[in-house]
C-alpha positions as CSV (number, residue, x, y, z in Angstrom):
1,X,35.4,-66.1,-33.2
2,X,37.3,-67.6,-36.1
3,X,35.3,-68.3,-39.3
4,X,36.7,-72.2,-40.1
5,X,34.6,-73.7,-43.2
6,X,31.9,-73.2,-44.7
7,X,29.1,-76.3,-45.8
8,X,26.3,-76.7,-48.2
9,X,24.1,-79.9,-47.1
10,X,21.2,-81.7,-48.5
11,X,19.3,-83.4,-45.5
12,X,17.3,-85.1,-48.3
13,X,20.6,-86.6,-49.9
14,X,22.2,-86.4,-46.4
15,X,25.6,-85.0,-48.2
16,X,27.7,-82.2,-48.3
17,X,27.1,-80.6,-51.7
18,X,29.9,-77.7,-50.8
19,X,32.5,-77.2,-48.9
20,X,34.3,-74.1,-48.2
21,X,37.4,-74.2,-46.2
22,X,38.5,-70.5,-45.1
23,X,42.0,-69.0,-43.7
24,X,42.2,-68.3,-40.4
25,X,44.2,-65.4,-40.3
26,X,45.0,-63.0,-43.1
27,X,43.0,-62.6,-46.6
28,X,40.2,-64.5,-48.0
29,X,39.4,-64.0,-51.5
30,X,36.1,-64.7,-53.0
31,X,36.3,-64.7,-56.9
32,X,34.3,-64.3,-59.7
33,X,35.1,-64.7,-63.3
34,X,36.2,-62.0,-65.4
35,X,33.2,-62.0,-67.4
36,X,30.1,-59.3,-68.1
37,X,27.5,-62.2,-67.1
38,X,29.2,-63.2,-63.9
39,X,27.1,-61.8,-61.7
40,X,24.8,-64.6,-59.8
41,X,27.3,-66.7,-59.8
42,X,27.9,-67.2,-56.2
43,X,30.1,-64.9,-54.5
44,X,27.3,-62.6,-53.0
45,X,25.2,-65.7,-52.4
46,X,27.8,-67.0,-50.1
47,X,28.4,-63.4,-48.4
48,X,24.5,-64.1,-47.4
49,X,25.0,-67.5,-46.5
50,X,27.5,-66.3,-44.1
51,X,25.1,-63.6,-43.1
52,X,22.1,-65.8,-42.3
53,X,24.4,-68.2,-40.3
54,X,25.2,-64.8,-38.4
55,X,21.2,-64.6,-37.5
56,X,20.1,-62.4,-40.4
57,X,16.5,-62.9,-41.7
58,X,16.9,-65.5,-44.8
59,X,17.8,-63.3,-48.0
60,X,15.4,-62.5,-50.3
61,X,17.4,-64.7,-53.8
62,X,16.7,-67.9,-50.9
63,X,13.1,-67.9,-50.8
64,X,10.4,-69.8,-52.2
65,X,13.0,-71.3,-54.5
66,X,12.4,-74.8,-55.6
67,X,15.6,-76.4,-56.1
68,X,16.9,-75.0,-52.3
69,X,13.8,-76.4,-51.0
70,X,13.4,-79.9,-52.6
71,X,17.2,-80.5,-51.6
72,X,16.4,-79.6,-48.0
73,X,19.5,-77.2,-47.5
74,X,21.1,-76.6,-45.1
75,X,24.2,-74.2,-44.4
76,X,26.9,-75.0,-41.5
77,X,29.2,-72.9,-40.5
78,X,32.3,-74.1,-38.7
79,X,33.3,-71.5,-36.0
80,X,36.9,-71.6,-33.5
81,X,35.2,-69.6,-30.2
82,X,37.6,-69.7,-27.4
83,X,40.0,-72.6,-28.5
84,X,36.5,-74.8,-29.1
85,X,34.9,-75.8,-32.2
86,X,31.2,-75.1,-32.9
87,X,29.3,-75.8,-35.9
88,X,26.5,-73.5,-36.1
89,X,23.5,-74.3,-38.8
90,X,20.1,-72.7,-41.0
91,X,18.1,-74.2,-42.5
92,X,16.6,-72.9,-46.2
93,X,13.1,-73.7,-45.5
94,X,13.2,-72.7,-42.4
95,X,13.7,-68.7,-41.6
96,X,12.2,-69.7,-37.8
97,X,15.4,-71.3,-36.0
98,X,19.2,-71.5,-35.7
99,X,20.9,-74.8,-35.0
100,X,24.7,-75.4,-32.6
101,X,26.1,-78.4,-32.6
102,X,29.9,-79.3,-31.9
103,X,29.5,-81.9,-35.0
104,X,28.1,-81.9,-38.4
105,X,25.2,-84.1,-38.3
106,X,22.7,-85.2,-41.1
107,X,19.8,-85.3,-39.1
108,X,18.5,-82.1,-37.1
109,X,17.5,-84.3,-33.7
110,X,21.2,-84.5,-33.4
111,X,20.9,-80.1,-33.3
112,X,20.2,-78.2,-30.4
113,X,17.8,-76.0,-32.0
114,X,17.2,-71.9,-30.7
115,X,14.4,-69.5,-32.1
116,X,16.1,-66.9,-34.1
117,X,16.1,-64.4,-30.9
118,X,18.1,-67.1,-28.8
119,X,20.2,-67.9,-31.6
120,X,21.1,-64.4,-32.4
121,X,22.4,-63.9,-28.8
122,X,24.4,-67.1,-29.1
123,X,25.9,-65.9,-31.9
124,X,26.4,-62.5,-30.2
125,X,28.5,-63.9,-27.7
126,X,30.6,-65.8,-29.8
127,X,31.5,-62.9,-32.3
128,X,31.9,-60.1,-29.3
129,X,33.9,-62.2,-27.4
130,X,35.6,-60.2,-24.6
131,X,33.8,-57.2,-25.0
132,X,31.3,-56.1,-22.6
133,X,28.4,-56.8,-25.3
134,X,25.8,-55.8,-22.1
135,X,26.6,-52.3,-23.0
136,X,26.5,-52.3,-26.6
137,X,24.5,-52.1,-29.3
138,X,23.1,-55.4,-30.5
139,X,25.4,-57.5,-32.8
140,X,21.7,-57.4,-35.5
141,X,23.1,-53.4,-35.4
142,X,26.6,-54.1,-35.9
143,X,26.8,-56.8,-38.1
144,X,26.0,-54.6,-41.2
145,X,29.5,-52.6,-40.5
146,X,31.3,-55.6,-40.0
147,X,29.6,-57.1,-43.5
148,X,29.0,-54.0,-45.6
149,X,27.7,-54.8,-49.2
150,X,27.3,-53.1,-52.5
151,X,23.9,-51.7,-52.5
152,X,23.9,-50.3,-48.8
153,X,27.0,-50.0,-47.2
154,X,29.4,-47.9,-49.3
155,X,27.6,-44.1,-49.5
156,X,29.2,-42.8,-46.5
157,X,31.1,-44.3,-43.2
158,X,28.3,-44.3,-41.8
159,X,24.9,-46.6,-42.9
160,X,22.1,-44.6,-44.3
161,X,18.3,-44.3,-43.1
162,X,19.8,-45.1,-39.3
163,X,19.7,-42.6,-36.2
164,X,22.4,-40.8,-35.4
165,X,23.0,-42.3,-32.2
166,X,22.2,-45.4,-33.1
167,X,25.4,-45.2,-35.6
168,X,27.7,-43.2,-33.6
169,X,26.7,-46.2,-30.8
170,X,27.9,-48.9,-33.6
171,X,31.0,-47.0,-34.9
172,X,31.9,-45.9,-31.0
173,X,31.7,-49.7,-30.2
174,X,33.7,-50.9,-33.4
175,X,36.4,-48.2,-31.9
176,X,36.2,-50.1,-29.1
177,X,35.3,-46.7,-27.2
178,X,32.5,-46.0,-24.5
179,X,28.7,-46.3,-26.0
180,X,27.0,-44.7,-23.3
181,X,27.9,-40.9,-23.2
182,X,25.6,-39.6,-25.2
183,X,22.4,-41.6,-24.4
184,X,23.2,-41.1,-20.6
185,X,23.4,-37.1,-21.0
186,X,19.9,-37.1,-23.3
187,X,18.4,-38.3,-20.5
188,X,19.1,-35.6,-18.3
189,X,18.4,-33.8,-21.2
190,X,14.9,-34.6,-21.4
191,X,14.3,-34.3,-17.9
192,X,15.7,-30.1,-18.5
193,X,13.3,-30.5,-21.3
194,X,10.4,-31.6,-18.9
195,X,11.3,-29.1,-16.1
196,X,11.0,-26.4,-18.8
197,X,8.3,-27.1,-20.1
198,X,6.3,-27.5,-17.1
199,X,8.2,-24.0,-15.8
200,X,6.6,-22.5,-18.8
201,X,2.9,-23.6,-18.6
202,X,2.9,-22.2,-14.8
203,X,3.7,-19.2,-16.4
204,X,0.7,-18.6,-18.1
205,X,-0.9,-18.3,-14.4
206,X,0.9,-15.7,-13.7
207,X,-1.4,-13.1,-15.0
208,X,-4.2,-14.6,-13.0
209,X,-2.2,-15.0,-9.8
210,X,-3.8,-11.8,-8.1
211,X,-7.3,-12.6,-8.6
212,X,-6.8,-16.2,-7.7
213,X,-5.6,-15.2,-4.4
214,X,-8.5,-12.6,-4.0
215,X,-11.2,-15.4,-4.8
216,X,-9.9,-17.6,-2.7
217,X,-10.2,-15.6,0.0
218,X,-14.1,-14.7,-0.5
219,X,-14.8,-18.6,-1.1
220,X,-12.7,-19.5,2.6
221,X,-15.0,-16.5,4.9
222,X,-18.5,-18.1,2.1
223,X,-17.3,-21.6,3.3
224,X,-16.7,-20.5,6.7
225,X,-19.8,-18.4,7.2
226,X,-21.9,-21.6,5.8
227,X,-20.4,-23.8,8.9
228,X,-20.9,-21.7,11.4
229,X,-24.1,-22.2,10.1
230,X,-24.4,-25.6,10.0
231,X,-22.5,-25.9,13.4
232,X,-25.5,-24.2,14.7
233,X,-27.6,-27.0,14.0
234,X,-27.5,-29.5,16.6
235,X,-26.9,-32.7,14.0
236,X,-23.8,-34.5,15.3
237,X,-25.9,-37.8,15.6
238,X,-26.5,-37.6,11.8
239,X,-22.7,-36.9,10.8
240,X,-21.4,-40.3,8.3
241,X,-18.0,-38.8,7.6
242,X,-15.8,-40.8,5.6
243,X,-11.9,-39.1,6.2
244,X,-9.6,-41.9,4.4
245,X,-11.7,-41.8,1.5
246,X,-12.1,-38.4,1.2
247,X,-8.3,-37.4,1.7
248,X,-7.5,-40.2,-1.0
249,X,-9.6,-38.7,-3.4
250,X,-8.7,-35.2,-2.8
251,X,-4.9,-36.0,-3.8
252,X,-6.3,-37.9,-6.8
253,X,-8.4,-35.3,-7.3
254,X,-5.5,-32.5,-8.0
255,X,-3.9,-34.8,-9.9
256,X,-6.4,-35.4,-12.2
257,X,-7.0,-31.3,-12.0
258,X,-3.5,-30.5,-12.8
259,X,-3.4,-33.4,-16.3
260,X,-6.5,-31.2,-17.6
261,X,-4.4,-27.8,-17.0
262,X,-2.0,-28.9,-18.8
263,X,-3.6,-30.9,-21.9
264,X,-6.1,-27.8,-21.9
265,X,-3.0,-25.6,-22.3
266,X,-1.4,-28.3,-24.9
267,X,-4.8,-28.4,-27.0
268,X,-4.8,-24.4,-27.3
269,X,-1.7,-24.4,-28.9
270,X,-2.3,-26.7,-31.5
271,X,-5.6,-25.0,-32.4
272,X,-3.8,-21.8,-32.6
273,X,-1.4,-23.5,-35.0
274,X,-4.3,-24.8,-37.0
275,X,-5.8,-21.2,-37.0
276,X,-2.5,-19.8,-38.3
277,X,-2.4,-21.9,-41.3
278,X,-5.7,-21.6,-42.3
279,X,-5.5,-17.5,-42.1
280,X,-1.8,-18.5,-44.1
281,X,-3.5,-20.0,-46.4
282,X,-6.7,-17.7,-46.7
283,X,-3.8,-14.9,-47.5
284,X,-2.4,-17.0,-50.4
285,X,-6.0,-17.5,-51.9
286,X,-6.5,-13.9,-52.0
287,X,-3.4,-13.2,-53.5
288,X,-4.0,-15.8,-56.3
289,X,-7.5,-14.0,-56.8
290,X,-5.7,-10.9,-57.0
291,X,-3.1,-12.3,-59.7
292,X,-6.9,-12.9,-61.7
293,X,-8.1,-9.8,-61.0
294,X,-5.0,-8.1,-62.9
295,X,-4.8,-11.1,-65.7
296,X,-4.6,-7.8,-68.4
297,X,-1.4,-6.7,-66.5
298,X,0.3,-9.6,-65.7
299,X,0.3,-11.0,-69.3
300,X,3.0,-8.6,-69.7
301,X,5.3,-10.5,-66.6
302,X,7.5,-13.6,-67.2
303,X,5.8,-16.7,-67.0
304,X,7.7,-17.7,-64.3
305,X,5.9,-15.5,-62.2
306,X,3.0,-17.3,-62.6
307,X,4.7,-20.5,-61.7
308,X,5.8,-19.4,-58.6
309,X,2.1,-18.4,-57.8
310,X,0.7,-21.7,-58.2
311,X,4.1,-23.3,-56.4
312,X,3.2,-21.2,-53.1
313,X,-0.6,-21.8,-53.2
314,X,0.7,-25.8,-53.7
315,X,2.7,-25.0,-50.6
316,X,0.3,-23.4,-48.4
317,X,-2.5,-26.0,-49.3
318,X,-0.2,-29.3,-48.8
319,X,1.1,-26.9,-45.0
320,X,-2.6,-27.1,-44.4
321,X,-3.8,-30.4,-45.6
322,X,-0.8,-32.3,-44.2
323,X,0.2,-30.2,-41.0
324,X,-3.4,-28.8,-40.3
325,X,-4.0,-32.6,-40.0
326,X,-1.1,-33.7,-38.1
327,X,-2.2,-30.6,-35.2
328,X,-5.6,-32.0,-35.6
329,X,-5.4,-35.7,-35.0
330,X,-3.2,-34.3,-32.2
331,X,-6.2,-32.2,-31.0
332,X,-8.9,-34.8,-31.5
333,X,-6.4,-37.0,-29.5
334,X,-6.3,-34.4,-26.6
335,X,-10.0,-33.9,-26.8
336,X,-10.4,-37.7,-26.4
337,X,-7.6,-37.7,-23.5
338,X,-9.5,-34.5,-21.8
339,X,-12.9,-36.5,-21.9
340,X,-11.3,-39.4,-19.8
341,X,-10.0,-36.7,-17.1
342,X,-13.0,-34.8,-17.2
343,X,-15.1,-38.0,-16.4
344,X,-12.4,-39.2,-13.5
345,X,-13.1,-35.9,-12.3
346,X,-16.6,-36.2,-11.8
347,X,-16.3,-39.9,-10.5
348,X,-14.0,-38.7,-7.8
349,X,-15.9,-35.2,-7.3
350,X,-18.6,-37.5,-6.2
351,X,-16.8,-39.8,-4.2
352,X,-15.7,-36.6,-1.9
353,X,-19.3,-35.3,-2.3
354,X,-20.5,-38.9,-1.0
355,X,-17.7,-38.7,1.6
356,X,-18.8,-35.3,3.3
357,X,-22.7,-35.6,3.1
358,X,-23.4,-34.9,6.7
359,X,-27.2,-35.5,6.7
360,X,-28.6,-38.9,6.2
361,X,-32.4,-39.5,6.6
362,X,-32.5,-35.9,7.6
363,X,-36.0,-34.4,9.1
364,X,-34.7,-31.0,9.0
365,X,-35.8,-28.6,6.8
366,X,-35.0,-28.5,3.1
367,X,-33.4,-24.5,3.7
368,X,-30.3,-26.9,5.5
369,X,-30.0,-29.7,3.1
370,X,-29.7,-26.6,0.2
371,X,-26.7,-25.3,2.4
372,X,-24.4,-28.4,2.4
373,X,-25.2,-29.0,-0.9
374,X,-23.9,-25.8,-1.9
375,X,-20.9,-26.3,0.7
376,X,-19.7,-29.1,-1.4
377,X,-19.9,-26.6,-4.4
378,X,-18.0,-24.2,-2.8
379,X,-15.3,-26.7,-1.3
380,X,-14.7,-27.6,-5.0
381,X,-14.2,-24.4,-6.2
382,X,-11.7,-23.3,-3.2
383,X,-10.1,-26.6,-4.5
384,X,-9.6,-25.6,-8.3
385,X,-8.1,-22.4,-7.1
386,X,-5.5,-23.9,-4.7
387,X,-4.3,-25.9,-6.9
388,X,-3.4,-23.4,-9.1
389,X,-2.1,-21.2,-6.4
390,X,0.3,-24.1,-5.6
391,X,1.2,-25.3,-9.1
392,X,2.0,-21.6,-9.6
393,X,4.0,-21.7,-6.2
394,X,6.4,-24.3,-7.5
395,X,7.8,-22.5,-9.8
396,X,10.7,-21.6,-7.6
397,X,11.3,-25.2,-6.7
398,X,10.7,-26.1,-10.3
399,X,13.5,-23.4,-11.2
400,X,15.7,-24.5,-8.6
401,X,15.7,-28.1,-10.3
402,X,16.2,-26.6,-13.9
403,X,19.0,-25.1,-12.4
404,X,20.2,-28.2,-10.7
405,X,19.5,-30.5,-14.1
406,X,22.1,-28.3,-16.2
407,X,24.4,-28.1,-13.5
408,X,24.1,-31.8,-13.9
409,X,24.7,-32.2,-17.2
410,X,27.7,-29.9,-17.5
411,X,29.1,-32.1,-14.8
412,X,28.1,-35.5,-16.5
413,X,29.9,-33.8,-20.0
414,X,33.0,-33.0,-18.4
415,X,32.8,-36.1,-16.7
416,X,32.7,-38.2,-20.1
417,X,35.1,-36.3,-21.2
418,X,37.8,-36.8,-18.8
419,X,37.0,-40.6,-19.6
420,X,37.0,-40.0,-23.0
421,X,40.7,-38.7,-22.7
422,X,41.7,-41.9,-21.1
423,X,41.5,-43.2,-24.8
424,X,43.3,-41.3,-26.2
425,X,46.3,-44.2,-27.5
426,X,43.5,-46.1,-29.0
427,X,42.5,-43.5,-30.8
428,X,46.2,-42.3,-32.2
429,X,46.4,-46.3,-33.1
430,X,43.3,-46.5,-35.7
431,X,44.2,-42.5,-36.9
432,X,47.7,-44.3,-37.6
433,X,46.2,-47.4,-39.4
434,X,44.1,-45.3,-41.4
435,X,47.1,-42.9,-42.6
436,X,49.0,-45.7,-43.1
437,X,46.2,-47.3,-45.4
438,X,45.7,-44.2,-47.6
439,X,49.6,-43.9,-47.9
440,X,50.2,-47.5,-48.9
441,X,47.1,-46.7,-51.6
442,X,48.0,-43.3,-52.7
443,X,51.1,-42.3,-51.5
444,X,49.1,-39.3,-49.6
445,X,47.7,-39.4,-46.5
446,X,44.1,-39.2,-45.4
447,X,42.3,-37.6,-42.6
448,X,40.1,-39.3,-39.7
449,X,39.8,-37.5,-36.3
450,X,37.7,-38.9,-33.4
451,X,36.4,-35.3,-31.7
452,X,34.0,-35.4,-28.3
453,X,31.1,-32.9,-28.4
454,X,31.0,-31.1,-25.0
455,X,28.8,-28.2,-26.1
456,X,25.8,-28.6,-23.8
457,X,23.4,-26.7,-26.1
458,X,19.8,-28.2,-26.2
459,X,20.9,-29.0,-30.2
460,X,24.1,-30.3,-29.3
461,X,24.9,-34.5,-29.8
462,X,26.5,-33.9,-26.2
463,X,28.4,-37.0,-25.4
464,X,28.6,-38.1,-28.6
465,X,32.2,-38.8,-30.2
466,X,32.5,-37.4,-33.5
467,X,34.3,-38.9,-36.6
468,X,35.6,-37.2,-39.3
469,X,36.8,-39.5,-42.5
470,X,38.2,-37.7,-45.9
471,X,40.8,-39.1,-48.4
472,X,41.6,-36.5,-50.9
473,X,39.4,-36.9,-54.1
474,X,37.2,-39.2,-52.7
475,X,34.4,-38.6,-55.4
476,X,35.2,-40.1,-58.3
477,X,37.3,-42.7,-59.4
478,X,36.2,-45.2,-56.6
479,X,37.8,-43.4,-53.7
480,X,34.7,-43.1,-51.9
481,X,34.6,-46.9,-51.8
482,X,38.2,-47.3,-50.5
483,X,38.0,-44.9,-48.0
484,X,35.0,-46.8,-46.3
485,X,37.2,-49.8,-46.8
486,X,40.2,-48.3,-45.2
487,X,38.0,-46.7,-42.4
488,X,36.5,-50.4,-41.7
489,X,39.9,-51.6,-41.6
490,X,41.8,-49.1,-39.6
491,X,39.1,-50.2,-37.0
492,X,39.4,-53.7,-37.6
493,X,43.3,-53.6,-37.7
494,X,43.0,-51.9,-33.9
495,X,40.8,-54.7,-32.9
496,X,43.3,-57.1,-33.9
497,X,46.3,-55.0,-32.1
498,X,44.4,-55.4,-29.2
499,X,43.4,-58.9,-29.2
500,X,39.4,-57.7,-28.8
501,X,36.3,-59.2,-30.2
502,X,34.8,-59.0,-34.1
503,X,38.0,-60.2,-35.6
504,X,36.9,-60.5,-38.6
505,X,35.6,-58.2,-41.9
506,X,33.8,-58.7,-45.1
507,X,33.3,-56.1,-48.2
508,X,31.3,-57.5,-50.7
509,X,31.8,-55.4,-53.7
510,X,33.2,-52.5,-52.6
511,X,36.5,-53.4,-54.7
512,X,34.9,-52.9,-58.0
513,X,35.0,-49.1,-58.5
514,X,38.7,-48.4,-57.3
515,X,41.6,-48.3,-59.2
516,X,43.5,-51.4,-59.3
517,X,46.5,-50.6,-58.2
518,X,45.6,-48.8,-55.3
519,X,43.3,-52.0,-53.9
520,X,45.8,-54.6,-54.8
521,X,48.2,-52.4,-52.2
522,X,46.3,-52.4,-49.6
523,X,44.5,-56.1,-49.3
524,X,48.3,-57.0,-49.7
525,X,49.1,-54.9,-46.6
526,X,46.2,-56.0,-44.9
527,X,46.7,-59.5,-45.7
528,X,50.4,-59.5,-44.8
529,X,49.4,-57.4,-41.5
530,X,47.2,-60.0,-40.3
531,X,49.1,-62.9,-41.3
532,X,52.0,-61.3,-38.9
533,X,49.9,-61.1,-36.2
534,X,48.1,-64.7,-36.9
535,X,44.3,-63.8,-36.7
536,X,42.3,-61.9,-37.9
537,X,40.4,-62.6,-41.1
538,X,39.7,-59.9,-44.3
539,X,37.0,-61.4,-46.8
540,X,36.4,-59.4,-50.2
541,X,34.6,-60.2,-53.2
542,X,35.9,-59.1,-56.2
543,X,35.7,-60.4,-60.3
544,X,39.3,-61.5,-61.8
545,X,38.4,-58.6,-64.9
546,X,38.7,-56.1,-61.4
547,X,42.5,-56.9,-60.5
548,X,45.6,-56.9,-62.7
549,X,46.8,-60.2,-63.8
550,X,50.1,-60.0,-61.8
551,X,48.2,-59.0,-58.8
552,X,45.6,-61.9,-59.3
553,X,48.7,-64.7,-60.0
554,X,50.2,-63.0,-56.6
555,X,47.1,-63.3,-54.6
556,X,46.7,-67.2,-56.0
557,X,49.9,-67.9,-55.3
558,X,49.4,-67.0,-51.4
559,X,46.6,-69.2,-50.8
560,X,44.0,-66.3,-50.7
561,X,41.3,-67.3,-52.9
562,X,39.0,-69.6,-50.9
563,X,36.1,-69.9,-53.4
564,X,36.5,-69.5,-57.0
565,X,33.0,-69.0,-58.9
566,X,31.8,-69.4,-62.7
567,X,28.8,-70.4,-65.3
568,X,31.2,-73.5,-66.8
569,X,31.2,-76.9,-66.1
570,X,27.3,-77.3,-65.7
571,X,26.4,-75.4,-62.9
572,X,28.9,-76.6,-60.6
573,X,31.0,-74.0,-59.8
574,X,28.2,-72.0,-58.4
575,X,28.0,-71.4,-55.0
576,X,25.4,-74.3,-54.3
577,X,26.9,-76.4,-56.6
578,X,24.3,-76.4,-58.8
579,X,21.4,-73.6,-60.6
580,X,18.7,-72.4,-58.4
């Protein structure tokens, strides 16, 4: 997708106010003036324009604002998608709904309008192009690397306040590299996780095995000897045996047996979590009292002392209030959970008791109904027991598949890995860029290093391709800033080499901190790099006090400036074209 031109509209004045017109390969420049006031002047307002038309939420400095809303604005952006021109449209007052149309027209009607999801994946498609966007993270996750701005995107190569994985995914993606390794080993991950833990609560049985067996033994010759008595007793005319129903409830049954194990087991650990802070903090107390009981000795010790008395009993009293809490709602939840079980349990204990009554309208004596009754007891008890026998007798299988599931994932690492290796010459391409980059800046080269993490551990990121981005210096005197820029643009520039989607970049801001010299080299380089290959498009925001005068004249003079903001001449060289 090629970004073409850029409109402001009034629908109330049917006019375009604006109009940007953009280059379609190389540099585009977006200046402001060299002045201390000239911020708000337009050239991060257009940066969100641009990111709105993309299907970002309408920035904040657009909302309720009168003189946007009484125009009825609207901004069009002219896109190049495969050869074909689309004109893609939001509108101000309206943060609801994205607009295509392959013409500027005055009049929405003349729109083919899309919620905001629909639009968002029609704009996903055009700006991912030929990549396989089924497997990638959504272009809402990526379009903040390929539009990074002052505030946000320029602490660290990677965005702030995101998962992990969820950035790895992006930057994997931008590296035009697999996105799936790690998320597809974490899920036989978790399954391990679930095998082991379900491995250890059987364990706790094992202490309990031998009697279990023993009991159950005494309740099959109790149930057996009750039978024989009831077999005795002529009553086959009164049998109502329901078998379906009962064998259906008896599986629920263990089911339903085997959740209440477990939660049981869950719900004792917490509350012996809650006991151990609460003795923690009892300890603490007493120590405090014993800091008063000694108040003639300890005037004598620093007062720091003191502090750090007061800092632990803080401690222990915010572990209790805020953790005691967290294992208690989790408790209260479990209690709540264990309730619902325990009532299922009865409901079906009844069904199978309702199911094996084998008197109806009985005339024999009261001595016989006493024995079934107490048969049914005794059946539910033998059932408790052998299902703990059995849960405990899985534990070989269980093991066996514990086994199997790391087996699995060692196989699935090496696996990646092997695949990984297969990109190896797209990887040596952006390493290149990059050195290239910090050599053409400061005559010194940088370091950036793609690694794949095949450690299996349980804290391992296995699968997940590991980059590594320093510049000498990087902490002061803006480096940190250009080496995100050169990172973005060592991926970008491999993009390009390779004819693949997201061909285009915008920094707003992040030229302000570095040293002149050293920016003006490289948007020169980039700008001549891109030109060469004819696509690919750079847009920067940066104020004419933030470039040497030479450099500036040079840029001019090559056509890179595309918008040129100020204060002067009423209001119209703002980005609207007027105040707002």
């Amino acid at each position: 997708m090629i970004l073409k031109e850029l409109y402001v509209i009034s629908l109330k004045d049917k006019e375009v106010i604006r109009k940007y017109v953009f280059n379609t390969s190389g540099l585009n420049v977006i200046l402001g003036v060299a002045k201390k006031d000239s911020n708000g002047v337009g050239k991060t307002a257009m940066i969100d324009a641009i990111r709105m038309l993309l299907g970002e939420k309408m920035p904040e400095d657009f909302q309720h604002k009168e003189d946007l809303e009484k125009r009825d604005i609207l901004l069009v952006l002219k896109i190049e998608v495969n050869g074909e021109i689309q004109y893609i449209a939001r509108q101000i007052i309206d943060d609801e709904n994205g607009y295509i149309s392959e013409n500027v027209i005055m009049d929405l009607n003349g729109w083919n309008m899309y919620d905001l999801e629909s639009y968002r994946k029609k704009i996903q498609e055009y700006v991912f192009g030929n990549l396989n966007y089924e497997e990638a993270p959504s272009f809402q996750a990526i379009r903040e690397y390929l539009i990074r701005d002052e505030k946000q995107g320029f602490g660290d190569i990677t965005l702030s306040k995101r998962k992990a994985i969820k950035s790895s995914q992006c930057l994997n993606f931008l590296s035009l590299l697999p996105v799936y390794y790690e998320t597809d080993i974490n899920k036989l991950k978790n399954e391990q996780a679930s095998l082991q833990t379900e491995i250890k609560i059987i364990k706790t049985l094992a202490k309990d095995i031998t009697k279990l067996k023993s009991d159950k033994i005494k309740l099959e010759s109790e149930i057996n000897r009750m039978k024989n008595m009831l077999d005795s007793v002529n009553v086959s005319d009164k049998i109502d045996y329901d078998e379906e129903k009962y064998i259906l409830a008896k599986k629920e049954l263990k089911k339903v047996e085997s959740q209440i194990f477990k939660k049981e087991y869950s719900k004792k650990q917490f509350e012996q979590n809650v006991e151990g802070l609460e003795q923690r903090h009892q300890k603490m107390c007493e120590l405090v009292n014993l800091q008063i009981y000694y108040e003639q000795i300890l005037k004598y010790f620093p007062e720091e002392l003191k502090k750090n008395y007061e800092e632990m009993e803080m401690f222990f009293s915010y572990m209790l209030e805020n953790r005691g809490d967290y294992f208690k709602n989790r408790i209260e939840k479990l209690e709540g959970e264990l309730e619902k079980l325990q009532n299922e349990k009865k409901g079906l204990q009844k069904i199978i008791s309702e199911s094996t009554k084998i008197f109806q309208n009985t005339q024999l004596v009261d001595d016989i109904h006493n024995i079934n009754e107490q048969l049914n007891v005794e059946y539910q008890k033998l059932a408790d027991i052998k299902m703990k026998i059995d849960k405990y007798n899985e534990i070989n299988k269980l093991t066996k598949e514990l086994n199997a599931k790391g087996k699995e994932i060692l196989e699935k690492t090496f696996e990646y890995e092997k695949d990984y290796n297969q990109y190896e010459d797209n990887i040596i391409n952006i390493e290149t860029h990059f050195k290239t980059l910090t050599e053409t800046a400061y005559d010194e080269s940088g370091d950036l290093t793609y690694n794949y993490e095949n450690d299996v551990k349980k804290s391992s990121a296995t699968g997940r391709v590991k980059i590594t981005c320093q510049i000498a210096d990087e902490n002061s005197h803006g480096r940190l800033y250009m080496k995100i820029n050169m990172f973005d643009l060592a991926l970008f520039l491999n993009r390009i080499d390779l004819n693949a989607g997201c061909q285009f970049l915008i920094h707003d801001g992040s030229y302000c901190k570095p040293n002149p010299d050293a920016k003006a080299k490289v948007i020169k380089y980039v700008d001549e790099y891109l030109k060469r290959k004819g696509t690919g498009q750079y847009f920067i925001t940066i104020n004419k006090s933030e470039l040497d005068e030479k450099d500036l004249e040079f840029l001019k003079s090559q056509g890179t400036v595309v918008a040129e903001f100020d204060r002067e001449y009423k209001d119209t060289h703002r980005f609207f074209g007027f105040k707002y």
